[in-house]
ChimeraX commands (.cxc) that place a marker at each C-alpha (Angstrom):
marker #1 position -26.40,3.46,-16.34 radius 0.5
marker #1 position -26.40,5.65,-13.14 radius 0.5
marker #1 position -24.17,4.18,-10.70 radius 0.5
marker #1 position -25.39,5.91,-8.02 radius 0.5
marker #1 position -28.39,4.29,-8.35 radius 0.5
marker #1 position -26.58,0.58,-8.33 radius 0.5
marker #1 position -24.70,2.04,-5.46 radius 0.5
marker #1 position -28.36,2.41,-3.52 radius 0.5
marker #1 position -29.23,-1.02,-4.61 radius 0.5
marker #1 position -26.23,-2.61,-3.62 radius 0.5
marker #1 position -26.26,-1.04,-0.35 radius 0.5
marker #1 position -30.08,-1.85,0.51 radius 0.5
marker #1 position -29.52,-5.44,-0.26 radius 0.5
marker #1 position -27.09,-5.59,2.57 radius 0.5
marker #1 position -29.12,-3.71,5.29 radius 0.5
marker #1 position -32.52,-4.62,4.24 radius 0.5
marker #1 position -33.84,-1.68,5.43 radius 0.5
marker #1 position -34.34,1.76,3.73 radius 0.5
marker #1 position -33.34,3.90,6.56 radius 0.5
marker #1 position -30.06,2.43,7.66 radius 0.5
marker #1 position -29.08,2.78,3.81 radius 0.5
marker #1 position -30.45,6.07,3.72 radius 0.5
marker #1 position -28.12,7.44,6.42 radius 0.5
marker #1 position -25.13,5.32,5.39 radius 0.5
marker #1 position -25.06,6.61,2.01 radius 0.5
marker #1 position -26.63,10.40,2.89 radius 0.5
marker #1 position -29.76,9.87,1.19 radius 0.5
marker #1 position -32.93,10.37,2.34 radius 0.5
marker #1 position -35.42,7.47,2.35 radius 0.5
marker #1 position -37.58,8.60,-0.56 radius 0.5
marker #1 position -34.43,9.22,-2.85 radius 0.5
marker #1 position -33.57,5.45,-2.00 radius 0.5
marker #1 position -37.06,4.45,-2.96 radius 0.5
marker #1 position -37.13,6.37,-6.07 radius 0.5
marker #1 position -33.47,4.94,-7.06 radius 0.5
marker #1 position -34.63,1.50,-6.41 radius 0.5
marker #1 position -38.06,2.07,-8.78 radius 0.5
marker #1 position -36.23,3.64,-11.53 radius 0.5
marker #1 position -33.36,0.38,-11.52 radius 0.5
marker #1 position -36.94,-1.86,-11.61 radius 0.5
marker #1 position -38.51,0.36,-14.43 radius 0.5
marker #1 position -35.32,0.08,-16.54 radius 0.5
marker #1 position -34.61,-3.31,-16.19 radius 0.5
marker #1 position -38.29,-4.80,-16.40 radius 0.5
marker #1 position -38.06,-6.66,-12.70 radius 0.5
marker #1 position -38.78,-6.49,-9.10 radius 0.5
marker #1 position -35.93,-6.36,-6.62 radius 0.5
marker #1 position -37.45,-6.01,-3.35 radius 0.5
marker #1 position -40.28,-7.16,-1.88 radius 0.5
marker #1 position -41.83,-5.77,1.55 radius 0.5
marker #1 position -43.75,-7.67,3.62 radius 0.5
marker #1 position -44.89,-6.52,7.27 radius 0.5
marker #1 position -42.38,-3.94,7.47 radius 0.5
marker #1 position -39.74,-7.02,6.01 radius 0.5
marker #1 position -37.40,-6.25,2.96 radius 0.5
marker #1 position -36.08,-9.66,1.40 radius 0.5
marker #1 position -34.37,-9.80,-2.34 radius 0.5
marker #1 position -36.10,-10.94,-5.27 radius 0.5
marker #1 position -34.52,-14.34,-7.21 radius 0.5
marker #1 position -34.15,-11.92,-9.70 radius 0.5
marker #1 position -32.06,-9.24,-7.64 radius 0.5
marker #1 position -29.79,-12.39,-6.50 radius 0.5
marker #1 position -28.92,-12.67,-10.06 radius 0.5
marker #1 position -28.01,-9.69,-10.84 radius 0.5
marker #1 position -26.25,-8.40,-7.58 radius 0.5
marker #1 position -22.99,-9.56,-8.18 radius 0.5
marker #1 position -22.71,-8.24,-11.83 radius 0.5
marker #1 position -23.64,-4.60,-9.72 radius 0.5
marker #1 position -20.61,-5.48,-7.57 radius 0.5
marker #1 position -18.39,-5.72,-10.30 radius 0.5
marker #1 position -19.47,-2.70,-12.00 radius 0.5
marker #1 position -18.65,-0.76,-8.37 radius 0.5
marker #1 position -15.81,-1.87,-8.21 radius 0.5
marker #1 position -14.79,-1.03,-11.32 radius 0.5
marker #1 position -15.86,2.46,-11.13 radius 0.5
marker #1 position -13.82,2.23,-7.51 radius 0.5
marker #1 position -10.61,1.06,-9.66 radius 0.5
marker #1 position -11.06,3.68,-12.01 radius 0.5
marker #1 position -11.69,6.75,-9.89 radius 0.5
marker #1 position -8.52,5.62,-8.21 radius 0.5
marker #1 position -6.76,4.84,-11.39 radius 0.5
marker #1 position -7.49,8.47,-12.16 radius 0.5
marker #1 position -6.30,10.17,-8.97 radius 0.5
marker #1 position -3.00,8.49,-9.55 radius 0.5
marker #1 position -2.72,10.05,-13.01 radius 0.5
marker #1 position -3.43,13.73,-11.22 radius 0.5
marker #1 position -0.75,13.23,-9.02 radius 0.5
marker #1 position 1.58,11.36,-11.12 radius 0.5
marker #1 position 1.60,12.63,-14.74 radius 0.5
marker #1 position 2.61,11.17,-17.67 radius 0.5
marker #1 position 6.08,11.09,-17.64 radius 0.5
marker #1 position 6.65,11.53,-14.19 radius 0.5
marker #1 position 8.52,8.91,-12.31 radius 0.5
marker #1 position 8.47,9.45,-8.46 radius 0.5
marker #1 position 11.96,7.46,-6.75 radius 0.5
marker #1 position 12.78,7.04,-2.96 radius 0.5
marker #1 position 15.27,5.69,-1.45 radius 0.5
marker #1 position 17.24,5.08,1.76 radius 0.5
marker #1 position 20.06,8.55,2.61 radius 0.5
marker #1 position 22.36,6.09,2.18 radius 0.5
marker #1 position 21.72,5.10,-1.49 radius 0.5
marker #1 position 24.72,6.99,-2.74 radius 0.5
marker #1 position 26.79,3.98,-1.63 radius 0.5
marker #1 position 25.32,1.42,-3.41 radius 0.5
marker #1 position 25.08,0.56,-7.10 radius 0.5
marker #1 position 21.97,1.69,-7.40 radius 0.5
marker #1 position 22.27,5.72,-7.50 radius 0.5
marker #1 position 24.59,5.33,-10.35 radius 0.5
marker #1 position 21.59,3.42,-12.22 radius 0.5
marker #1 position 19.21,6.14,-11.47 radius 0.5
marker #1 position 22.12,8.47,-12.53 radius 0.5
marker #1 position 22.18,6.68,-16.08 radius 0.5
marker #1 position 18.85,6.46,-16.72 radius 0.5
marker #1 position 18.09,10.24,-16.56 radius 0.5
marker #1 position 20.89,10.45,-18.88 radius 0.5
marker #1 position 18.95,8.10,-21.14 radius 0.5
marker #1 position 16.06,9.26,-20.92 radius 0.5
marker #1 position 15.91,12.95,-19.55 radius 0.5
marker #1 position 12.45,13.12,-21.28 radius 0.5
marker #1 position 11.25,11.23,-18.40 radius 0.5
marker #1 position 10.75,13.92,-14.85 radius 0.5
marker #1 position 12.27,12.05,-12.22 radius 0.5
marker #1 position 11.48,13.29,-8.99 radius 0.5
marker #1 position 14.16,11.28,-5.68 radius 0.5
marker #1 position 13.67,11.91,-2.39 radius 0.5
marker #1 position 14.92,9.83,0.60 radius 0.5
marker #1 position 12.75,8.38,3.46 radius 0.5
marker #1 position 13.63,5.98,6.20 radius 0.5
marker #1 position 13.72,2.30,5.95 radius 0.5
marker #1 position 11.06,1.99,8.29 radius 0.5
marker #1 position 8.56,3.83,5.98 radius 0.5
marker #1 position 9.74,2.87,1.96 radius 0.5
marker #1 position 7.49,0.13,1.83 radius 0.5
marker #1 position 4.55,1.84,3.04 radius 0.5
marker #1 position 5.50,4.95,0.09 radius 0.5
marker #1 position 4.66,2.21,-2.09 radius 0.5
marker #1 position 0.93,2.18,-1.14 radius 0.5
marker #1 position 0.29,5.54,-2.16 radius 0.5
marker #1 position -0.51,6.47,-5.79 radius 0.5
marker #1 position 2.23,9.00,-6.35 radius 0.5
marker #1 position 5.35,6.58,-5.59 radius 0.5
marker #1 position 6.77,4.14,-8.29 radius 0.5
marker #1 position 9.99,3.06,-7.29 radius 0.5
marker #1 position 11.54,2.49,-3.50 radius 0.5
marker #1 position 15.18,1.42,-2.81 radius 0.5
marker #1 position 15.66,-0.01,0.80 radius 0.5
marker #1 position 16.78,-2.93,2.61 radius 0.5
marker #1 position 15.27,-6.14,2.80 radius 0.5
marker #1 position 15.55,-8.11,6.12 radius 0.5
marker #1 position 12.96,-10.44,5.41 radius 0.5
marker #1 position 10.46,-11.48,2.79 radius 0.5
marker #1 position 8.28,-8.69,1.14 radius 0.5
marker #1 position 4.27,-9.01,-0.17 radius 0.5
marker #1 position 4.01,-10.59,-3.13 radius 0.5
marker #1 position 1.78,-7.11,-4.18 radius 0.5
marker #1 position 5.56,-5.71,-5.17 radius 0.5
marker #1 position 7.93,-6.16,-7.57 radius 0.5
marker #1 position 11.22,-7.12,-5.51 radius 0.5
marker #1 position 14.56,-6.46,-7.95 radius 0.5
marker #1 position 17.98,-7.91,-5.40 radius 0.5
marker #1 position 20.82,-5.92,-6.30 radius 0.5
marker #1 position 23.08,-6.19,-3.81 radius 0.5
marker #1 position 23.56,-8.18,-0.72 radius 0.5
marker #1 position 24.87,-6.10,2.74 radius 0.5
marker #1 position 26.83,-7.42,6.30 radius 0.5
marker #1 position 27.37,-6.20,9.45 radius 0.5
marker #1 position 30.66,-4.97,10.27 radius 0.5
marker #1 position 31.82,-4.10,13.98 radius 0.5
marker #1 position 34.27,-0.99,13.59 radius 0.5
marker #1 position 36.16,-1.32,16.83 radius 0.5
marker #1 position 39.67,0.41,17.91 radius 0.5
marker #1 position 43.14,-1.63,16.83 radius 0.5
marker #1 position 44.08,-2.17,20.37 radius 0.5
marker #1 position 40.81,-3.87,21.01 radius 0.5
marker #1 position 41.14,-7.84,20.96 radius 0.5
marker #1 position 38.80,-8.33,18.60 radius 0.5
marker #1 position 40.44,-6.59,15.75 radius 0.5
marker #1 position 42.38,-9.72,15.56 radius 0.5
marker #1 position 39.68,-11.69,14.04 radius 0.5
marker #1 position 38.39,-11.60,10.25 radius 0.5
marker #1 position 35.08,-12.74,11.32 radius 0.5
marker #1 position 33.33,-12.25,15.16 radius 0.5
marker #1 position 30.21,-13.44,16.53 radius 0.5
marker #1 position 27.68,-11.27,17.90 radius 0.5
marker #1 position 28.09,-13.08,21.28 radius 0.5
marker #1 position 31.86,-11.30,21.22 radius 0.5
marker #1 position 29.95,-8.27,21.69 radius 0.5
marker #1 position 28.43,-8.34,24.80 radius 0.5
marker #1 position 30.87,-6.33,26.94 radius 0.5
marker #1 position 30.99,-3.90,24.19 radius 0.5
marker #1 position 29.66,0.14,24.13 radius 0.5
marker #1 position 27.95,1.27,20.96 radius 0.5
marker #1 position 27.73,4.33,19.10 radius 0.5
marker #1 position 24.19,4.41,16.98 radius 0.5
marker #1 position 23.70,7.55,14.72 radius 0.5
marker #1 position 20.05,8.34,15.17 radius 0.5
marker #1 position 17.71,7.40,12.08 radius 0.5
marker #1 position 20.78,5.29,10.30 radius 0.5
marker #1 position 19.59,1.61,11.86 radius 0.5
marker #1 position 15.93,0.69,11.25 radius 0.5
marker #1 position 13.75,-1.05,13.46 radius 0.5
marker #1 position 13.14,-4.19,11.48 radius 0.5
marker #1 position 17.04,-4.23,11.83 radius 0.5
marker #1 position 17.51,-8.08,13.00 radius 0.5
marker #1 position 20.34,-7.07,14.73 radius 0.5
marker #1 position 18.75,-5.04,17.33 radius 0.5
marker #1 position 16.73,-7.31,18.95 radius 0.5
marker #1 position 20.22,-9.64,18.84 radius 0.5
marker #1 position 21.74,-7.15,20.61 radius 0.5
marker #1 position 19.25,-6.52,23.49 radius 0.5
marker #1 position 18.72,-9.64,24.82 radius 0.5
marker #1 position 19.75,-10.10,28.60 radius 0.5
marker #1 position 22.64,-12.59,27.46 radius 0.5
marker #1 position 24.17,-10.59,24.73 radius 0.5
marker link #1:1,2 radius 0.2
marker link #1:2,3 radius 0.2
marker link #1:3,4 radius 0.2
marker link #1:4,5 radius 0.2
marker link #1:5,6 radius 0.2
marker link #1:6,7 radius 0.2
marker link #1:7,8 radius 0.2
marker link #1:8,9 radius 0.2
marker link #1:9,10 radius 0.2
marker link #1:10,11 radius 0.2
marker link #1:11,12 radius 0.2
marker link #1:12,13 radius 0.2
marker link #1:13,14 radius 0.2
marker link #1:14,15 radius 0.2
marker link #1:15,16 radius 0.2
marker link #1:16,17 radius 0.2
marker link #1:17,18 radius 0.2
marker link #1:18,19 radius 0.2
marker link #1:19,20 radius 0.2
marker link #1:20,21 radius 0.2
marker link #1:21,22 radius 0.2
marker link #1:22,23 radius 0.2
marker link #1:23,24 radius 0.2
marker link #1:24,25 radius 0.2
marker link #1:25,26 radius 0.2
marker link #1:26,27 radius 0.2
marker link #1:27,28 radius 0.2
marker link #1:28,29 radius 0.2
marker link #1:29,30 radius 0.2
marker link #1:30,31 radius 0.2
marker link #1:31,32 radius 0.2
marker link #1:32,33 radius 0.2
marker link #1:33,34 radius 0.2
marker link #1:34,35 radius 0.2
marker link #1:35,36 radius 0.2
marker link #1:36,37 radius 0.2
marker link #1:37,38 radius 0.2
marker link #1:38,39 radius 0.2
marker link #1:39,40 radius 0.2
marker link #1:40,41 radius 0.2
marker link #1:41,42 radius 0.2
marker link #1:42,43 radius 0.2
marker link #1:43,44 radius 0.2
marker link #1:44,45 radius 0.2
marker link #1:45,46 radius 0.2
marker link #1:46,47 radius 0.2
marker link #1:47,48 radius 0.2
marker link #1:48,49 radius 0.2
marker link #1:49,50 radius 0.2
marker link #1:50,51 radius 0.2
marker link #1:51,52 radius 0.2
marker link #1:52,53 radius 0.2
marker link #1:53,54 radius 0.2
marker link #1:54,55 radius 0.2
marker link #1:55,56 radius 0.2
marker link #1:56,57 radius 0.2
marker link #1:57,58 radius 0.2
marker link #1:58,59 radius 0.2
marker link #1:59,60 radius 0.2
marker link #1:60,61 radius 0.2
marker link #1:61,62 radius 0.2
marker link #1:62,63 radius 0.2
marker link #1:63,64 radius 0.2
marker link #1:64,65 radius 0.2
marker link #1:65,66 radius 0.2
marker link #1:66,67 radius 0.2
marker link #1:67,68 radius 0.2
marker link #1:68,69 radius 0.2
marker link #1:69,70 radius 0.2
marker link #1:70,71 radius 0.2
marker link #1:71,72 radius 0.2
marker link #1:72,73 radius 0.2
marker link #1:73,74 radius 0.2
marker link #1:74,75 radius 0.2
marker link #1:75,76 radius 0.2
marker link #1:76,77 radius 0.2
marker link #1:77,78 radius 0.2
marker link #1:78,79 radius 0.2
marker link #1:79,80 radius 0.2
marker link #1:80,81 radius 0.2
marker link #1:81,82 radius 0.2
marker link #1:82,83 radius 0.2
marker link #1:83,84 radius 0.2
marker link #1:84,85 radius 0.2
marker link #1:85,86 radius 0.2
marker link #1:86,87 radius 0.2
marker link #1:87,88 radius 0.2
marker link #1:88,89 radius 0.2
marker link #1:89,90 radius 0.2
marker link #1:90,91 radius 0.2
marker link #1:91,92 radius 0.2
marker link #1:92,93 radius 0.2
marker link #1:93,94 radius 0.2
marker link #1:94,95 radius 0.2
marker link #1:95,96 radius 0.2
marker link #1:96,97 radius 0.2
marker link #1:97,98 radius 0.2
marker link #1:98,99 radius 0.2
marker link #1:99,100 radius 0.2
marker link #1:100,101 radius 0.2
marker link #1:101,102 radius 0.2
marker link #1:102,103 radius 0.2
marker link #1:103,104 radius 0.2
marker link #1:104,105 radius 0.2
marker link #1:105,106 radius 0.2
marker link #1:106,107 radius 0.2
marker link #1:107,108 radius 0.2
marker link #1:108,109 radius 0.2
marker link #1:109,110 radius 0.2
marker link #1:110,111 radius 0.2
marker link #1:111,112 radius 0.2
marker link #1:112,113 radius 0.2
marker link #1:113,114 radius 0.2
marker link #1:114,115 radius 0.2
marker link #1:115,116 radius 0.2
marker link #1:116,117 radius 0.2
marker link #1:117,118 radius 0.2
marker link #1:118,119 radius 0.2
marker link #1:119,120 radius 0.2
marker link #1:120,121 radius 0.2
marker link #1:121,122 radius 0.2
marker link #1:122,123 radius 0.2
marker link #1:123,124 radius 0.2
marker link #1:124,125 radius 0.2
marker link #1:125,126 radius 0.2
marker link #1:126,127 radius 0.2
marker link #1:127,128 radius 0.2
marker link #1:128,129 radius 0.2
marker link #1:129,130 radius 0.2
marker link #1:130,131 radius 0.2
marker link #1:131,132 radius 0.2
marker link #1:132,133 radius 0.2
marker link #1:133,134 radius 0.2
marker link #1:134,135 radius 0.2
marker link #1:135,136 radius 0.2
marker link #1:136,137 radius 0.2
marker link #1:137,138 radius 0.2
marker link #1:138,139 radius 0.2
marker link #1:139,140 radius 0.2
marker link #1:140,141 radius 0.2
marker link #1:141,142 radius 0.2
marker link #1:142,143 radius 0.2
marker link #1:143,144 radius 0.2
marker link #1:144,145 radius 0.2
marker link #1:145,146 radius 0.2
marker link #1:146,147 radius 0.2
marker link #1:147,148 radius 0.2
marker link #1:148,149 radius 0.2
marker link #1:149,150 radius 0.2
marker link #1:150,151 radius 0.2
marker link #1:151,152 radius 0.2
marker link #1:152,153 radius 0.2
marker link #1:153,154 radius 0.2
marker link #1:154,155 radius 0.2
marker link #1:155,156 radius 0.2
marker link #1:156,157 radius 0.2
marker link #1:157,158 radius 0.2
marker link #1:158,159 radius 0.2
marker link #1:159,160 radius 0.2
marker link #1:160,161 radius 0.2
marker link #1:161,162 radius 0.2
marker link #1:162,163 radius 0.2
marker link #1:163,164 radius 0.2
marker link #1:164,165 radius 0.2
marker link #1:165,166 radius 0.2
marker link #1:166,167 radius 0.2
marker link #1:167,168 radius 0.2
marker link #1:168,169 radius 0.2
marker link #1:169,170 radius 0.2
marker link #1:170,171 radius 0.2
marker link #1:171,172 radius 0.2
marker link #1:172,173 radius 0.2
marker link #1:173,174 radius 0.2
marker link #1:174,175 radius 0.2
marker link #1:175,176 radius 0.2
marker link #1:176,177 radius 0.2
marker link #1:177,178 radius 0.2
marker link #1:178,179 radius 0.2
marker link #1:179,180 radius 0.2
marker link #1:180,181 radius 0.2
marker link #1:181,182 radius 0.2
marker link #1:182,183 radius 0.2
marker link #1:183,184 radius 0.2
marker link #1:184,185 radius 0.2
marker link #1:185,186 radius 0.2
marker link #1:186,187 radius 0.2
marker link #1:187,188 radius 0.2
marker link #1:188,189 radius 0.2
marker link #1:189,190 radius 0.2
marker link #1:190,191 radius 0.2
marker link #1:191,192 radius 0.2
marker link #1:192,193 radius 0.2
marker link #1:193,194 radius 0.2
marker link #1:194,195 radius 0.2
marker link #1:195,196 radius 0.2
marker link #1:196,197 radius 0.2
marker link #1:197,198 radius 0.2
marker link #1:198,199 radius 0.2
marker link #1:199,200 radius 0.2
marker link #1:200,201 radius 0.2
marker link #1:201,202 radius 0.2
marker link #1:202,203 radius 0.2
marker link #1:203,204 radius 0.2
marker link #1:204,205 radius 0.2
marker link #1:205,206 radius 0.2
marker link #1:206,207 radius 0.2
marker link #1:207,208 radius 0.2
marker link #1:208,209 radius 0.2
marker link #1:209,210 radius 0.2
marker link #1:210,211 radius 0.2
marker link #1:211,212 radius 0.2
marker link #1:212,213 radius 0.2
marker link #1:213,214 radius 0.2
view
């Protein structure tokens, strides 16, 4: 079955009209006629009818529309199913993770599991915070290690490792090295040093720290 073809009739049973789906799928209109004669001459049925210049669906192109869908969307799922194996071979497993990663538990896992299994290519590079989630849209990324401030799409897999705080580094002479625990209310006549690209800008602690009364 030419898809192309159920492409065409899918699209000309949304516009109803054989020049807006000629020039939305670059056909011209006598290709979309002949698409839509040879899907009636296969199948034994009339799809369209035209009447004064009107196009309206057959009962019998109602029926079989959605089944069409599916099949596009199938062929949609599999083209893309087969992009990500061109970009992501077999055996290929494509990690990112925060710069800071080598502090946490989870670069010595990584670590291990080449050992394991060093059949397996695995191919790290780091990224900001900010953008680790959004790696994970694109074909070629498996894995992500970030931080989590708040709750994730269910579309991922979320694995918790490890749970961070904030600490306030501050000099011994200042008053609040006395305390175990501060608020971030003690911080308010405070200067800060930020390294640029360490804090991300989901951090909740930023907008904490730039309200007026903070």
């Amino acid at each position: 079955m030419d898809t192309k073809k159920l492409a065409t009739f899918y699209n000309l049973a949304q516009t109803k009209n054989y020049s807006k789906t000629a020039e939305e799928i670059f056909l011209t209109q006598a290709t979309v006629s002949k698409h839509i004669m040879a899907l009636e001459k296969e199948w034994g049925i009339k799809l369209f009818s035209r009447k004064h210049l009107k196009v309206t669906l057959t009962q019998e192109a109602l029926n079989v529309l959605p089944d069409v869908r599916e099949i596009l969307d199938k062929e949609q799922q599999l083209k893309q199913k087969i992009d990500a194996l061109k970009n992501n071979p077999k055996g290929t497993l494509v990690v990112k993770g925060i710069p800071s990663i080598s502090q946490y538990s989870a670069f010595d896992t990584i670590t291990q599991f080449t050992k394991q299994y060093p059949e397996i290519n695995l191919k790290f590079s780091e990224a900001g915070t900010d953008s680790l989630l959004n790696e994970l849209n694109h074909d070629g990324t498996d894995i992500v290690f970030t931080r989590i401030f708040s709750p994730v799409s269910e579309k991922y897999d979320v694995i918790v490792n490890e749970s961070d705080y904030f600490v306030a580094l501050v000099p011994k002479n200042n008053p609040l090295s006395r305390f175990e625990k501060i608020q971030v209310q003690d911080l308010r006549n405070e200067s800060f040093l930020v390294l640029e690209g360490t804090i991300s800008g989901t951090n909740p602690i930023i907008p904490i720290l730039k309200k007026p009364d903070v």
